[in-house]
C-alpha positions, 0 to 999 in steps of 0.5 A: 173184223169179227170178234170171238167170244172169249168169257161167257156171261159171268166171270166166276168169283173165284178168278175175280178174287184171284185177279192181280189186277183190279181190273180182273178182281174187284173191276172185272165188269170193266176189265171184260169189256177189253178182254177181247182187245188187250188181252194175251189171247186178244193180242195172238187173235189179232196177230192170226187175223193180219197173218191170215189176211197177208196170205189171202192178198198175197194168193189173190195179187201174186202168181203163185204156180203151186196154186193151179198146180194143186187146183186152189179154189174159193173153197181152200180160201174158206178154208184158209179164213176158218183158221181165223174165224174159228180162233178159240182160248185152246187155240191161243193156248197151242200157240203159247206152247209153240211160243214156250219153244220158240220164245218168240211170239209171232213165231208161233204164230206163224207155227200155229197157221202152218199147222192149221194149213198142213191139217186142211191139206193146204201143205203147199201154202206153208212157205207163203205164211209170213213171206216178206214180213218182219214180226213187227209187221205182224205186231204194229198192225195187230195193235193198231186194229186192236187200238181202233176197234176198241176205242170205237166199240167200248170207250168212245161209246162210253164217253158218248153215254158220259156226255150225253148226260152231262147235256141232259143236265145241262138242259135241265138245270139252265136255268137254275141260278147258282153263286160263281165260286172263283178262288174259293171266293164268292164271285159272278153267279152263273147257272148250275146248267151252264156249269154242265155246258163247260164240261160237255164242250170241253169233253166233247172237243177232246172225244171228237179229236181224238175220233179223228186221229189217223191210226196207221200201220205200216207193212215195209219189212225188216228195216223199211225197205220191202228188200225180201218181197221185192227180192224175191218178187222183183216185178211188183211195185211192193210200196203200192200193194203193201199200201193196198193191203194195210188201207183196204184189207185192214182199213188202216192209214199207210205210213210208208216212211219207217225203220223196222217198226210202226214209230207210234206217234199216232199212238203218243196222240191217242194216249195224250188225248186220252190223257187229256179226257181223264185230265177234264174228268178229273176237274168235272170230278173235284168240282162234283166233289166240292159242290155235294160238300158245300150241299149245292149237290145233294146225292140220292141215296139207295136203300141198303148202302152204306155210307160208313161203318161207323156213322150211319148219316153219310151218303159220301161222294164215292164213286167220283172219288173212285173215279178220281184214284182211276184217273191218276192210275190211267194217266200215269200209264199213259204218260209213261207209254207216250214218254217210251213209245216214239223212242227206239234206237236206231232201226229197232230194239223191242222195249217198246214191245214190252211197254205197248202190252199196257195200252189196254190197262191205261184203256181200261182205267180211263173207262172204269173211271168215265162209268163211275163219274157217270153211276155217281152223276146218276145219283145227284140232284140240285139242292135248290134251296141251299143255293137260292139261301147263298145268293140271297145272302151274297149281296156283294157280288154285285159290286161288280156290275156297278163298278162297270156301269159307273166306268161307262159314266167315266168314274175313274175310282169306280172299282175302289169306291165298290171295294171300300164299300164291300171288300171283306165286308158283309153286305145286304140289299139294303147297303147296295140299294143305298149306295145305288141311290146316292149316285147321282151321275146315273141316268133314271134307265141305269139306276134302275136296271141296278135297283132291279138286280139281285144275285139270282137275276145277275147270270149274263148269258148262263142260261144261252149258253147252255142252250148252245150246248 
């Protein structure tokens, strides 16, 4: 489906000042991004491209005998399309003010593209604008377009550009040993790469799924039942073209099984998916969050920041904190939306109408919160000295590998004999070295894989796993 142009380059400041939303003021550089998606005049655009490809497969799959009569020709469907192709904000405005008459939007719609027809003397074509469909044919396909087009092209995209450098910093810092922290605790060391690695998978599990999702229309008339088309046209099979034109005219998957509306359960798995990502985006941003504080994570600072008002020193974690306040805002949007949309009483009523308008908001939201994890991930790097300092000082984590090699020599206090000796405790190399040596029921090969160990060797398969990533 082409796209139109809607803003130019630079949005003027005095709108992003204006802007309700801070997608459209302070945020506007994320909000542009879906305006060709979500916005009033995205929305009418899509509804003219469904309404416009309806009348195409309707003159090319029924007999039409105006159309002989009035000699129809592949230039009058040239014509017919331009009403699409040349869409514009002025069209969109003269649809709004059809719309303020009819105070129903397909309606005008519908109005619009008639005008458009009677304008290219294609008079004749009026009546077939809008045969046999219900507005929400109109409606649940338009949104449905909108919602694959723009996952595709903008947020998909996005978390690709997200995790691809999350896989960069896997590879880079494999290798680099780090003190585990489980509970707030000193626990098992890993690497700083492997750590990386978790969230690559993890968001890269959900992004993939959620590619995946079928996003259907449905194109079934008033109550589900074709009864005008097939009223009106009786010799047609209506459930096999209307499958026809929504899988290959619109490149949807077909649900023929409805009432007057598209159910949205693809939407609910969307929206939870998408619940989902910002869920692991907001863990990746808390844990980025708690490792600049210990100084694990030193952040890189540019010239001409500023950190606070008031202490010139800080170079504060900002945009993951950004990124965190956007998450929140995307996911109870979404979750609203995934509690409202499967719920419609009986055939129809139109709160979901109203409810689906916020998709691109929640859309919005997520994405502004990927791009401000990634601009704060760009401007990070290890701090390597202060983690080598805390596992060289850690000496107790080890512990556990000794207590689970003395269960392999069927120690049965093994781990009370380690937790008397380092629970609570500080411990040095030369209390674990002590206690290594005073256990005589190892052999000389065992003893001295544990002499061996330090903190900064003791990271299992860290530095594999990251290279599966």
């Amino acid at each position: 489906m082409k796209k139109n142009k809607l803003f130019g380059e630079e949005v003027s400041q005095k709108m992003a000042l204006l802007g309700l939303s801070p997608l459209d003021g302070r945020y506007d550089s994320t909000g542009e991004k879906l305006n060709e998606y979500f916005s009033e005049y995205a929305l009418i655009r899509y509804r003219v491209y469904v309404e416009i490809s309806w009348l195409d497969f309707i003159i090319c799959h029924i007999d039409i005998p105006a159309l002989d009569a009035n000699g129809f020709t592949n230039e009058d469907l040239a014509k017919i399309w331009s009403i699409y192709y040349s869409f514009s904000l002025d069209d969109a405005i003269s649809v709004k003010k059809i719309e303020s008459k009819t105070k129903h939007d397909v309606k005008a719609v519908e109005h619009f593209i008639a005008q458009k027809l009677k304008e290219q003397g294609l008079e004749y074509l009026v009546s077939f604008v809008h045969i046999g469909c219900t507005s929400e044919d109109i409606n649940n396909t338009a949104y449905a377009l909108m919602l694959a087009e723009s996952l595709a092209d903008i947020w998909l995209p996005a978390t690709n550009e997200l995790i691809e450098y999350l896989r960069q910093l896997t590879e880079k810092f494999k290798n680099i040993p780090m003190l585990g922290h489980t509970h707030g605790q000193h626990a098992t060391p890993v690497t700083v790469g492997k750590e990386f690695a978790v969230y690559v998978s993890r968001l890269e599990n959900v992004s993939d799924a959620l590619s995946k999702i079928q996003i259907k229309g449905k194109f079934n008339g008033a109550t589900g039942c074709y009864s005008a088309i097939s009223t009106a046209f009786p010799n047609e099979n209506w459930p096999e073209l209307c499958k026809k034109f929504v899988t290959d005219c619109l490149g949807l998957h077909f649900n023929p099984i409805t009432t007057q509306i598209e159910p949205h359960d693809y939407v609910v798995e969307i929206l939870d998916a998408l619940r989902h990502f910002n869920n692991i985006l907001m863990d990746l941003n808390v844990d980025m969050w708690l490792y600049i504080s210990k100084d694990y994570i030193k952040q890189i600072p540019v010239k001409g920041e500023v950190g606070s008002s008031v202490m010139p020193h800080k170079v504060n974690p900002i945009w993951f904190e950004n990124s965190e306040a956007n998450v929140e805002i995307s996911n109870a949007l979404l979750q609203s939306l995934s509690n409202k949309l499967p719920r419609s009483r009986m055939q129809r009523d139109l709160s979901d109408s109203s409810a689906q308008r916020n998709i691109g908001m929640a859309i919005g939201y997520s994405l502004l919160a990927i791009s401000n994890t990634l601009r704060g991930l760009k401007r990070c790097d290890v701090n390597v000295e202060v983690i080598s300092k805390d596992l060289e000082q850690s000496w107790e984590i080890l512990a556990e590998p000794i207590q689970t090699m003395l269960r392999k020599y069927g120690i049965p206090d093994a781990y009370d004999r380690l937790k008397d000796l380092t629970r609570g405790k500080s411990i040095t190399k030369e209390i674990i070295h002590e206690f290594i040596l005073s256990l005589d029921v190892l052999s000389d090969e065992d003893r001295e894989t544990l002499l061996n160990l330090s903190p900064d060797k003791y990271i299992g398969y860290a530095s594999d796993i990251a290279n599966n990533v």
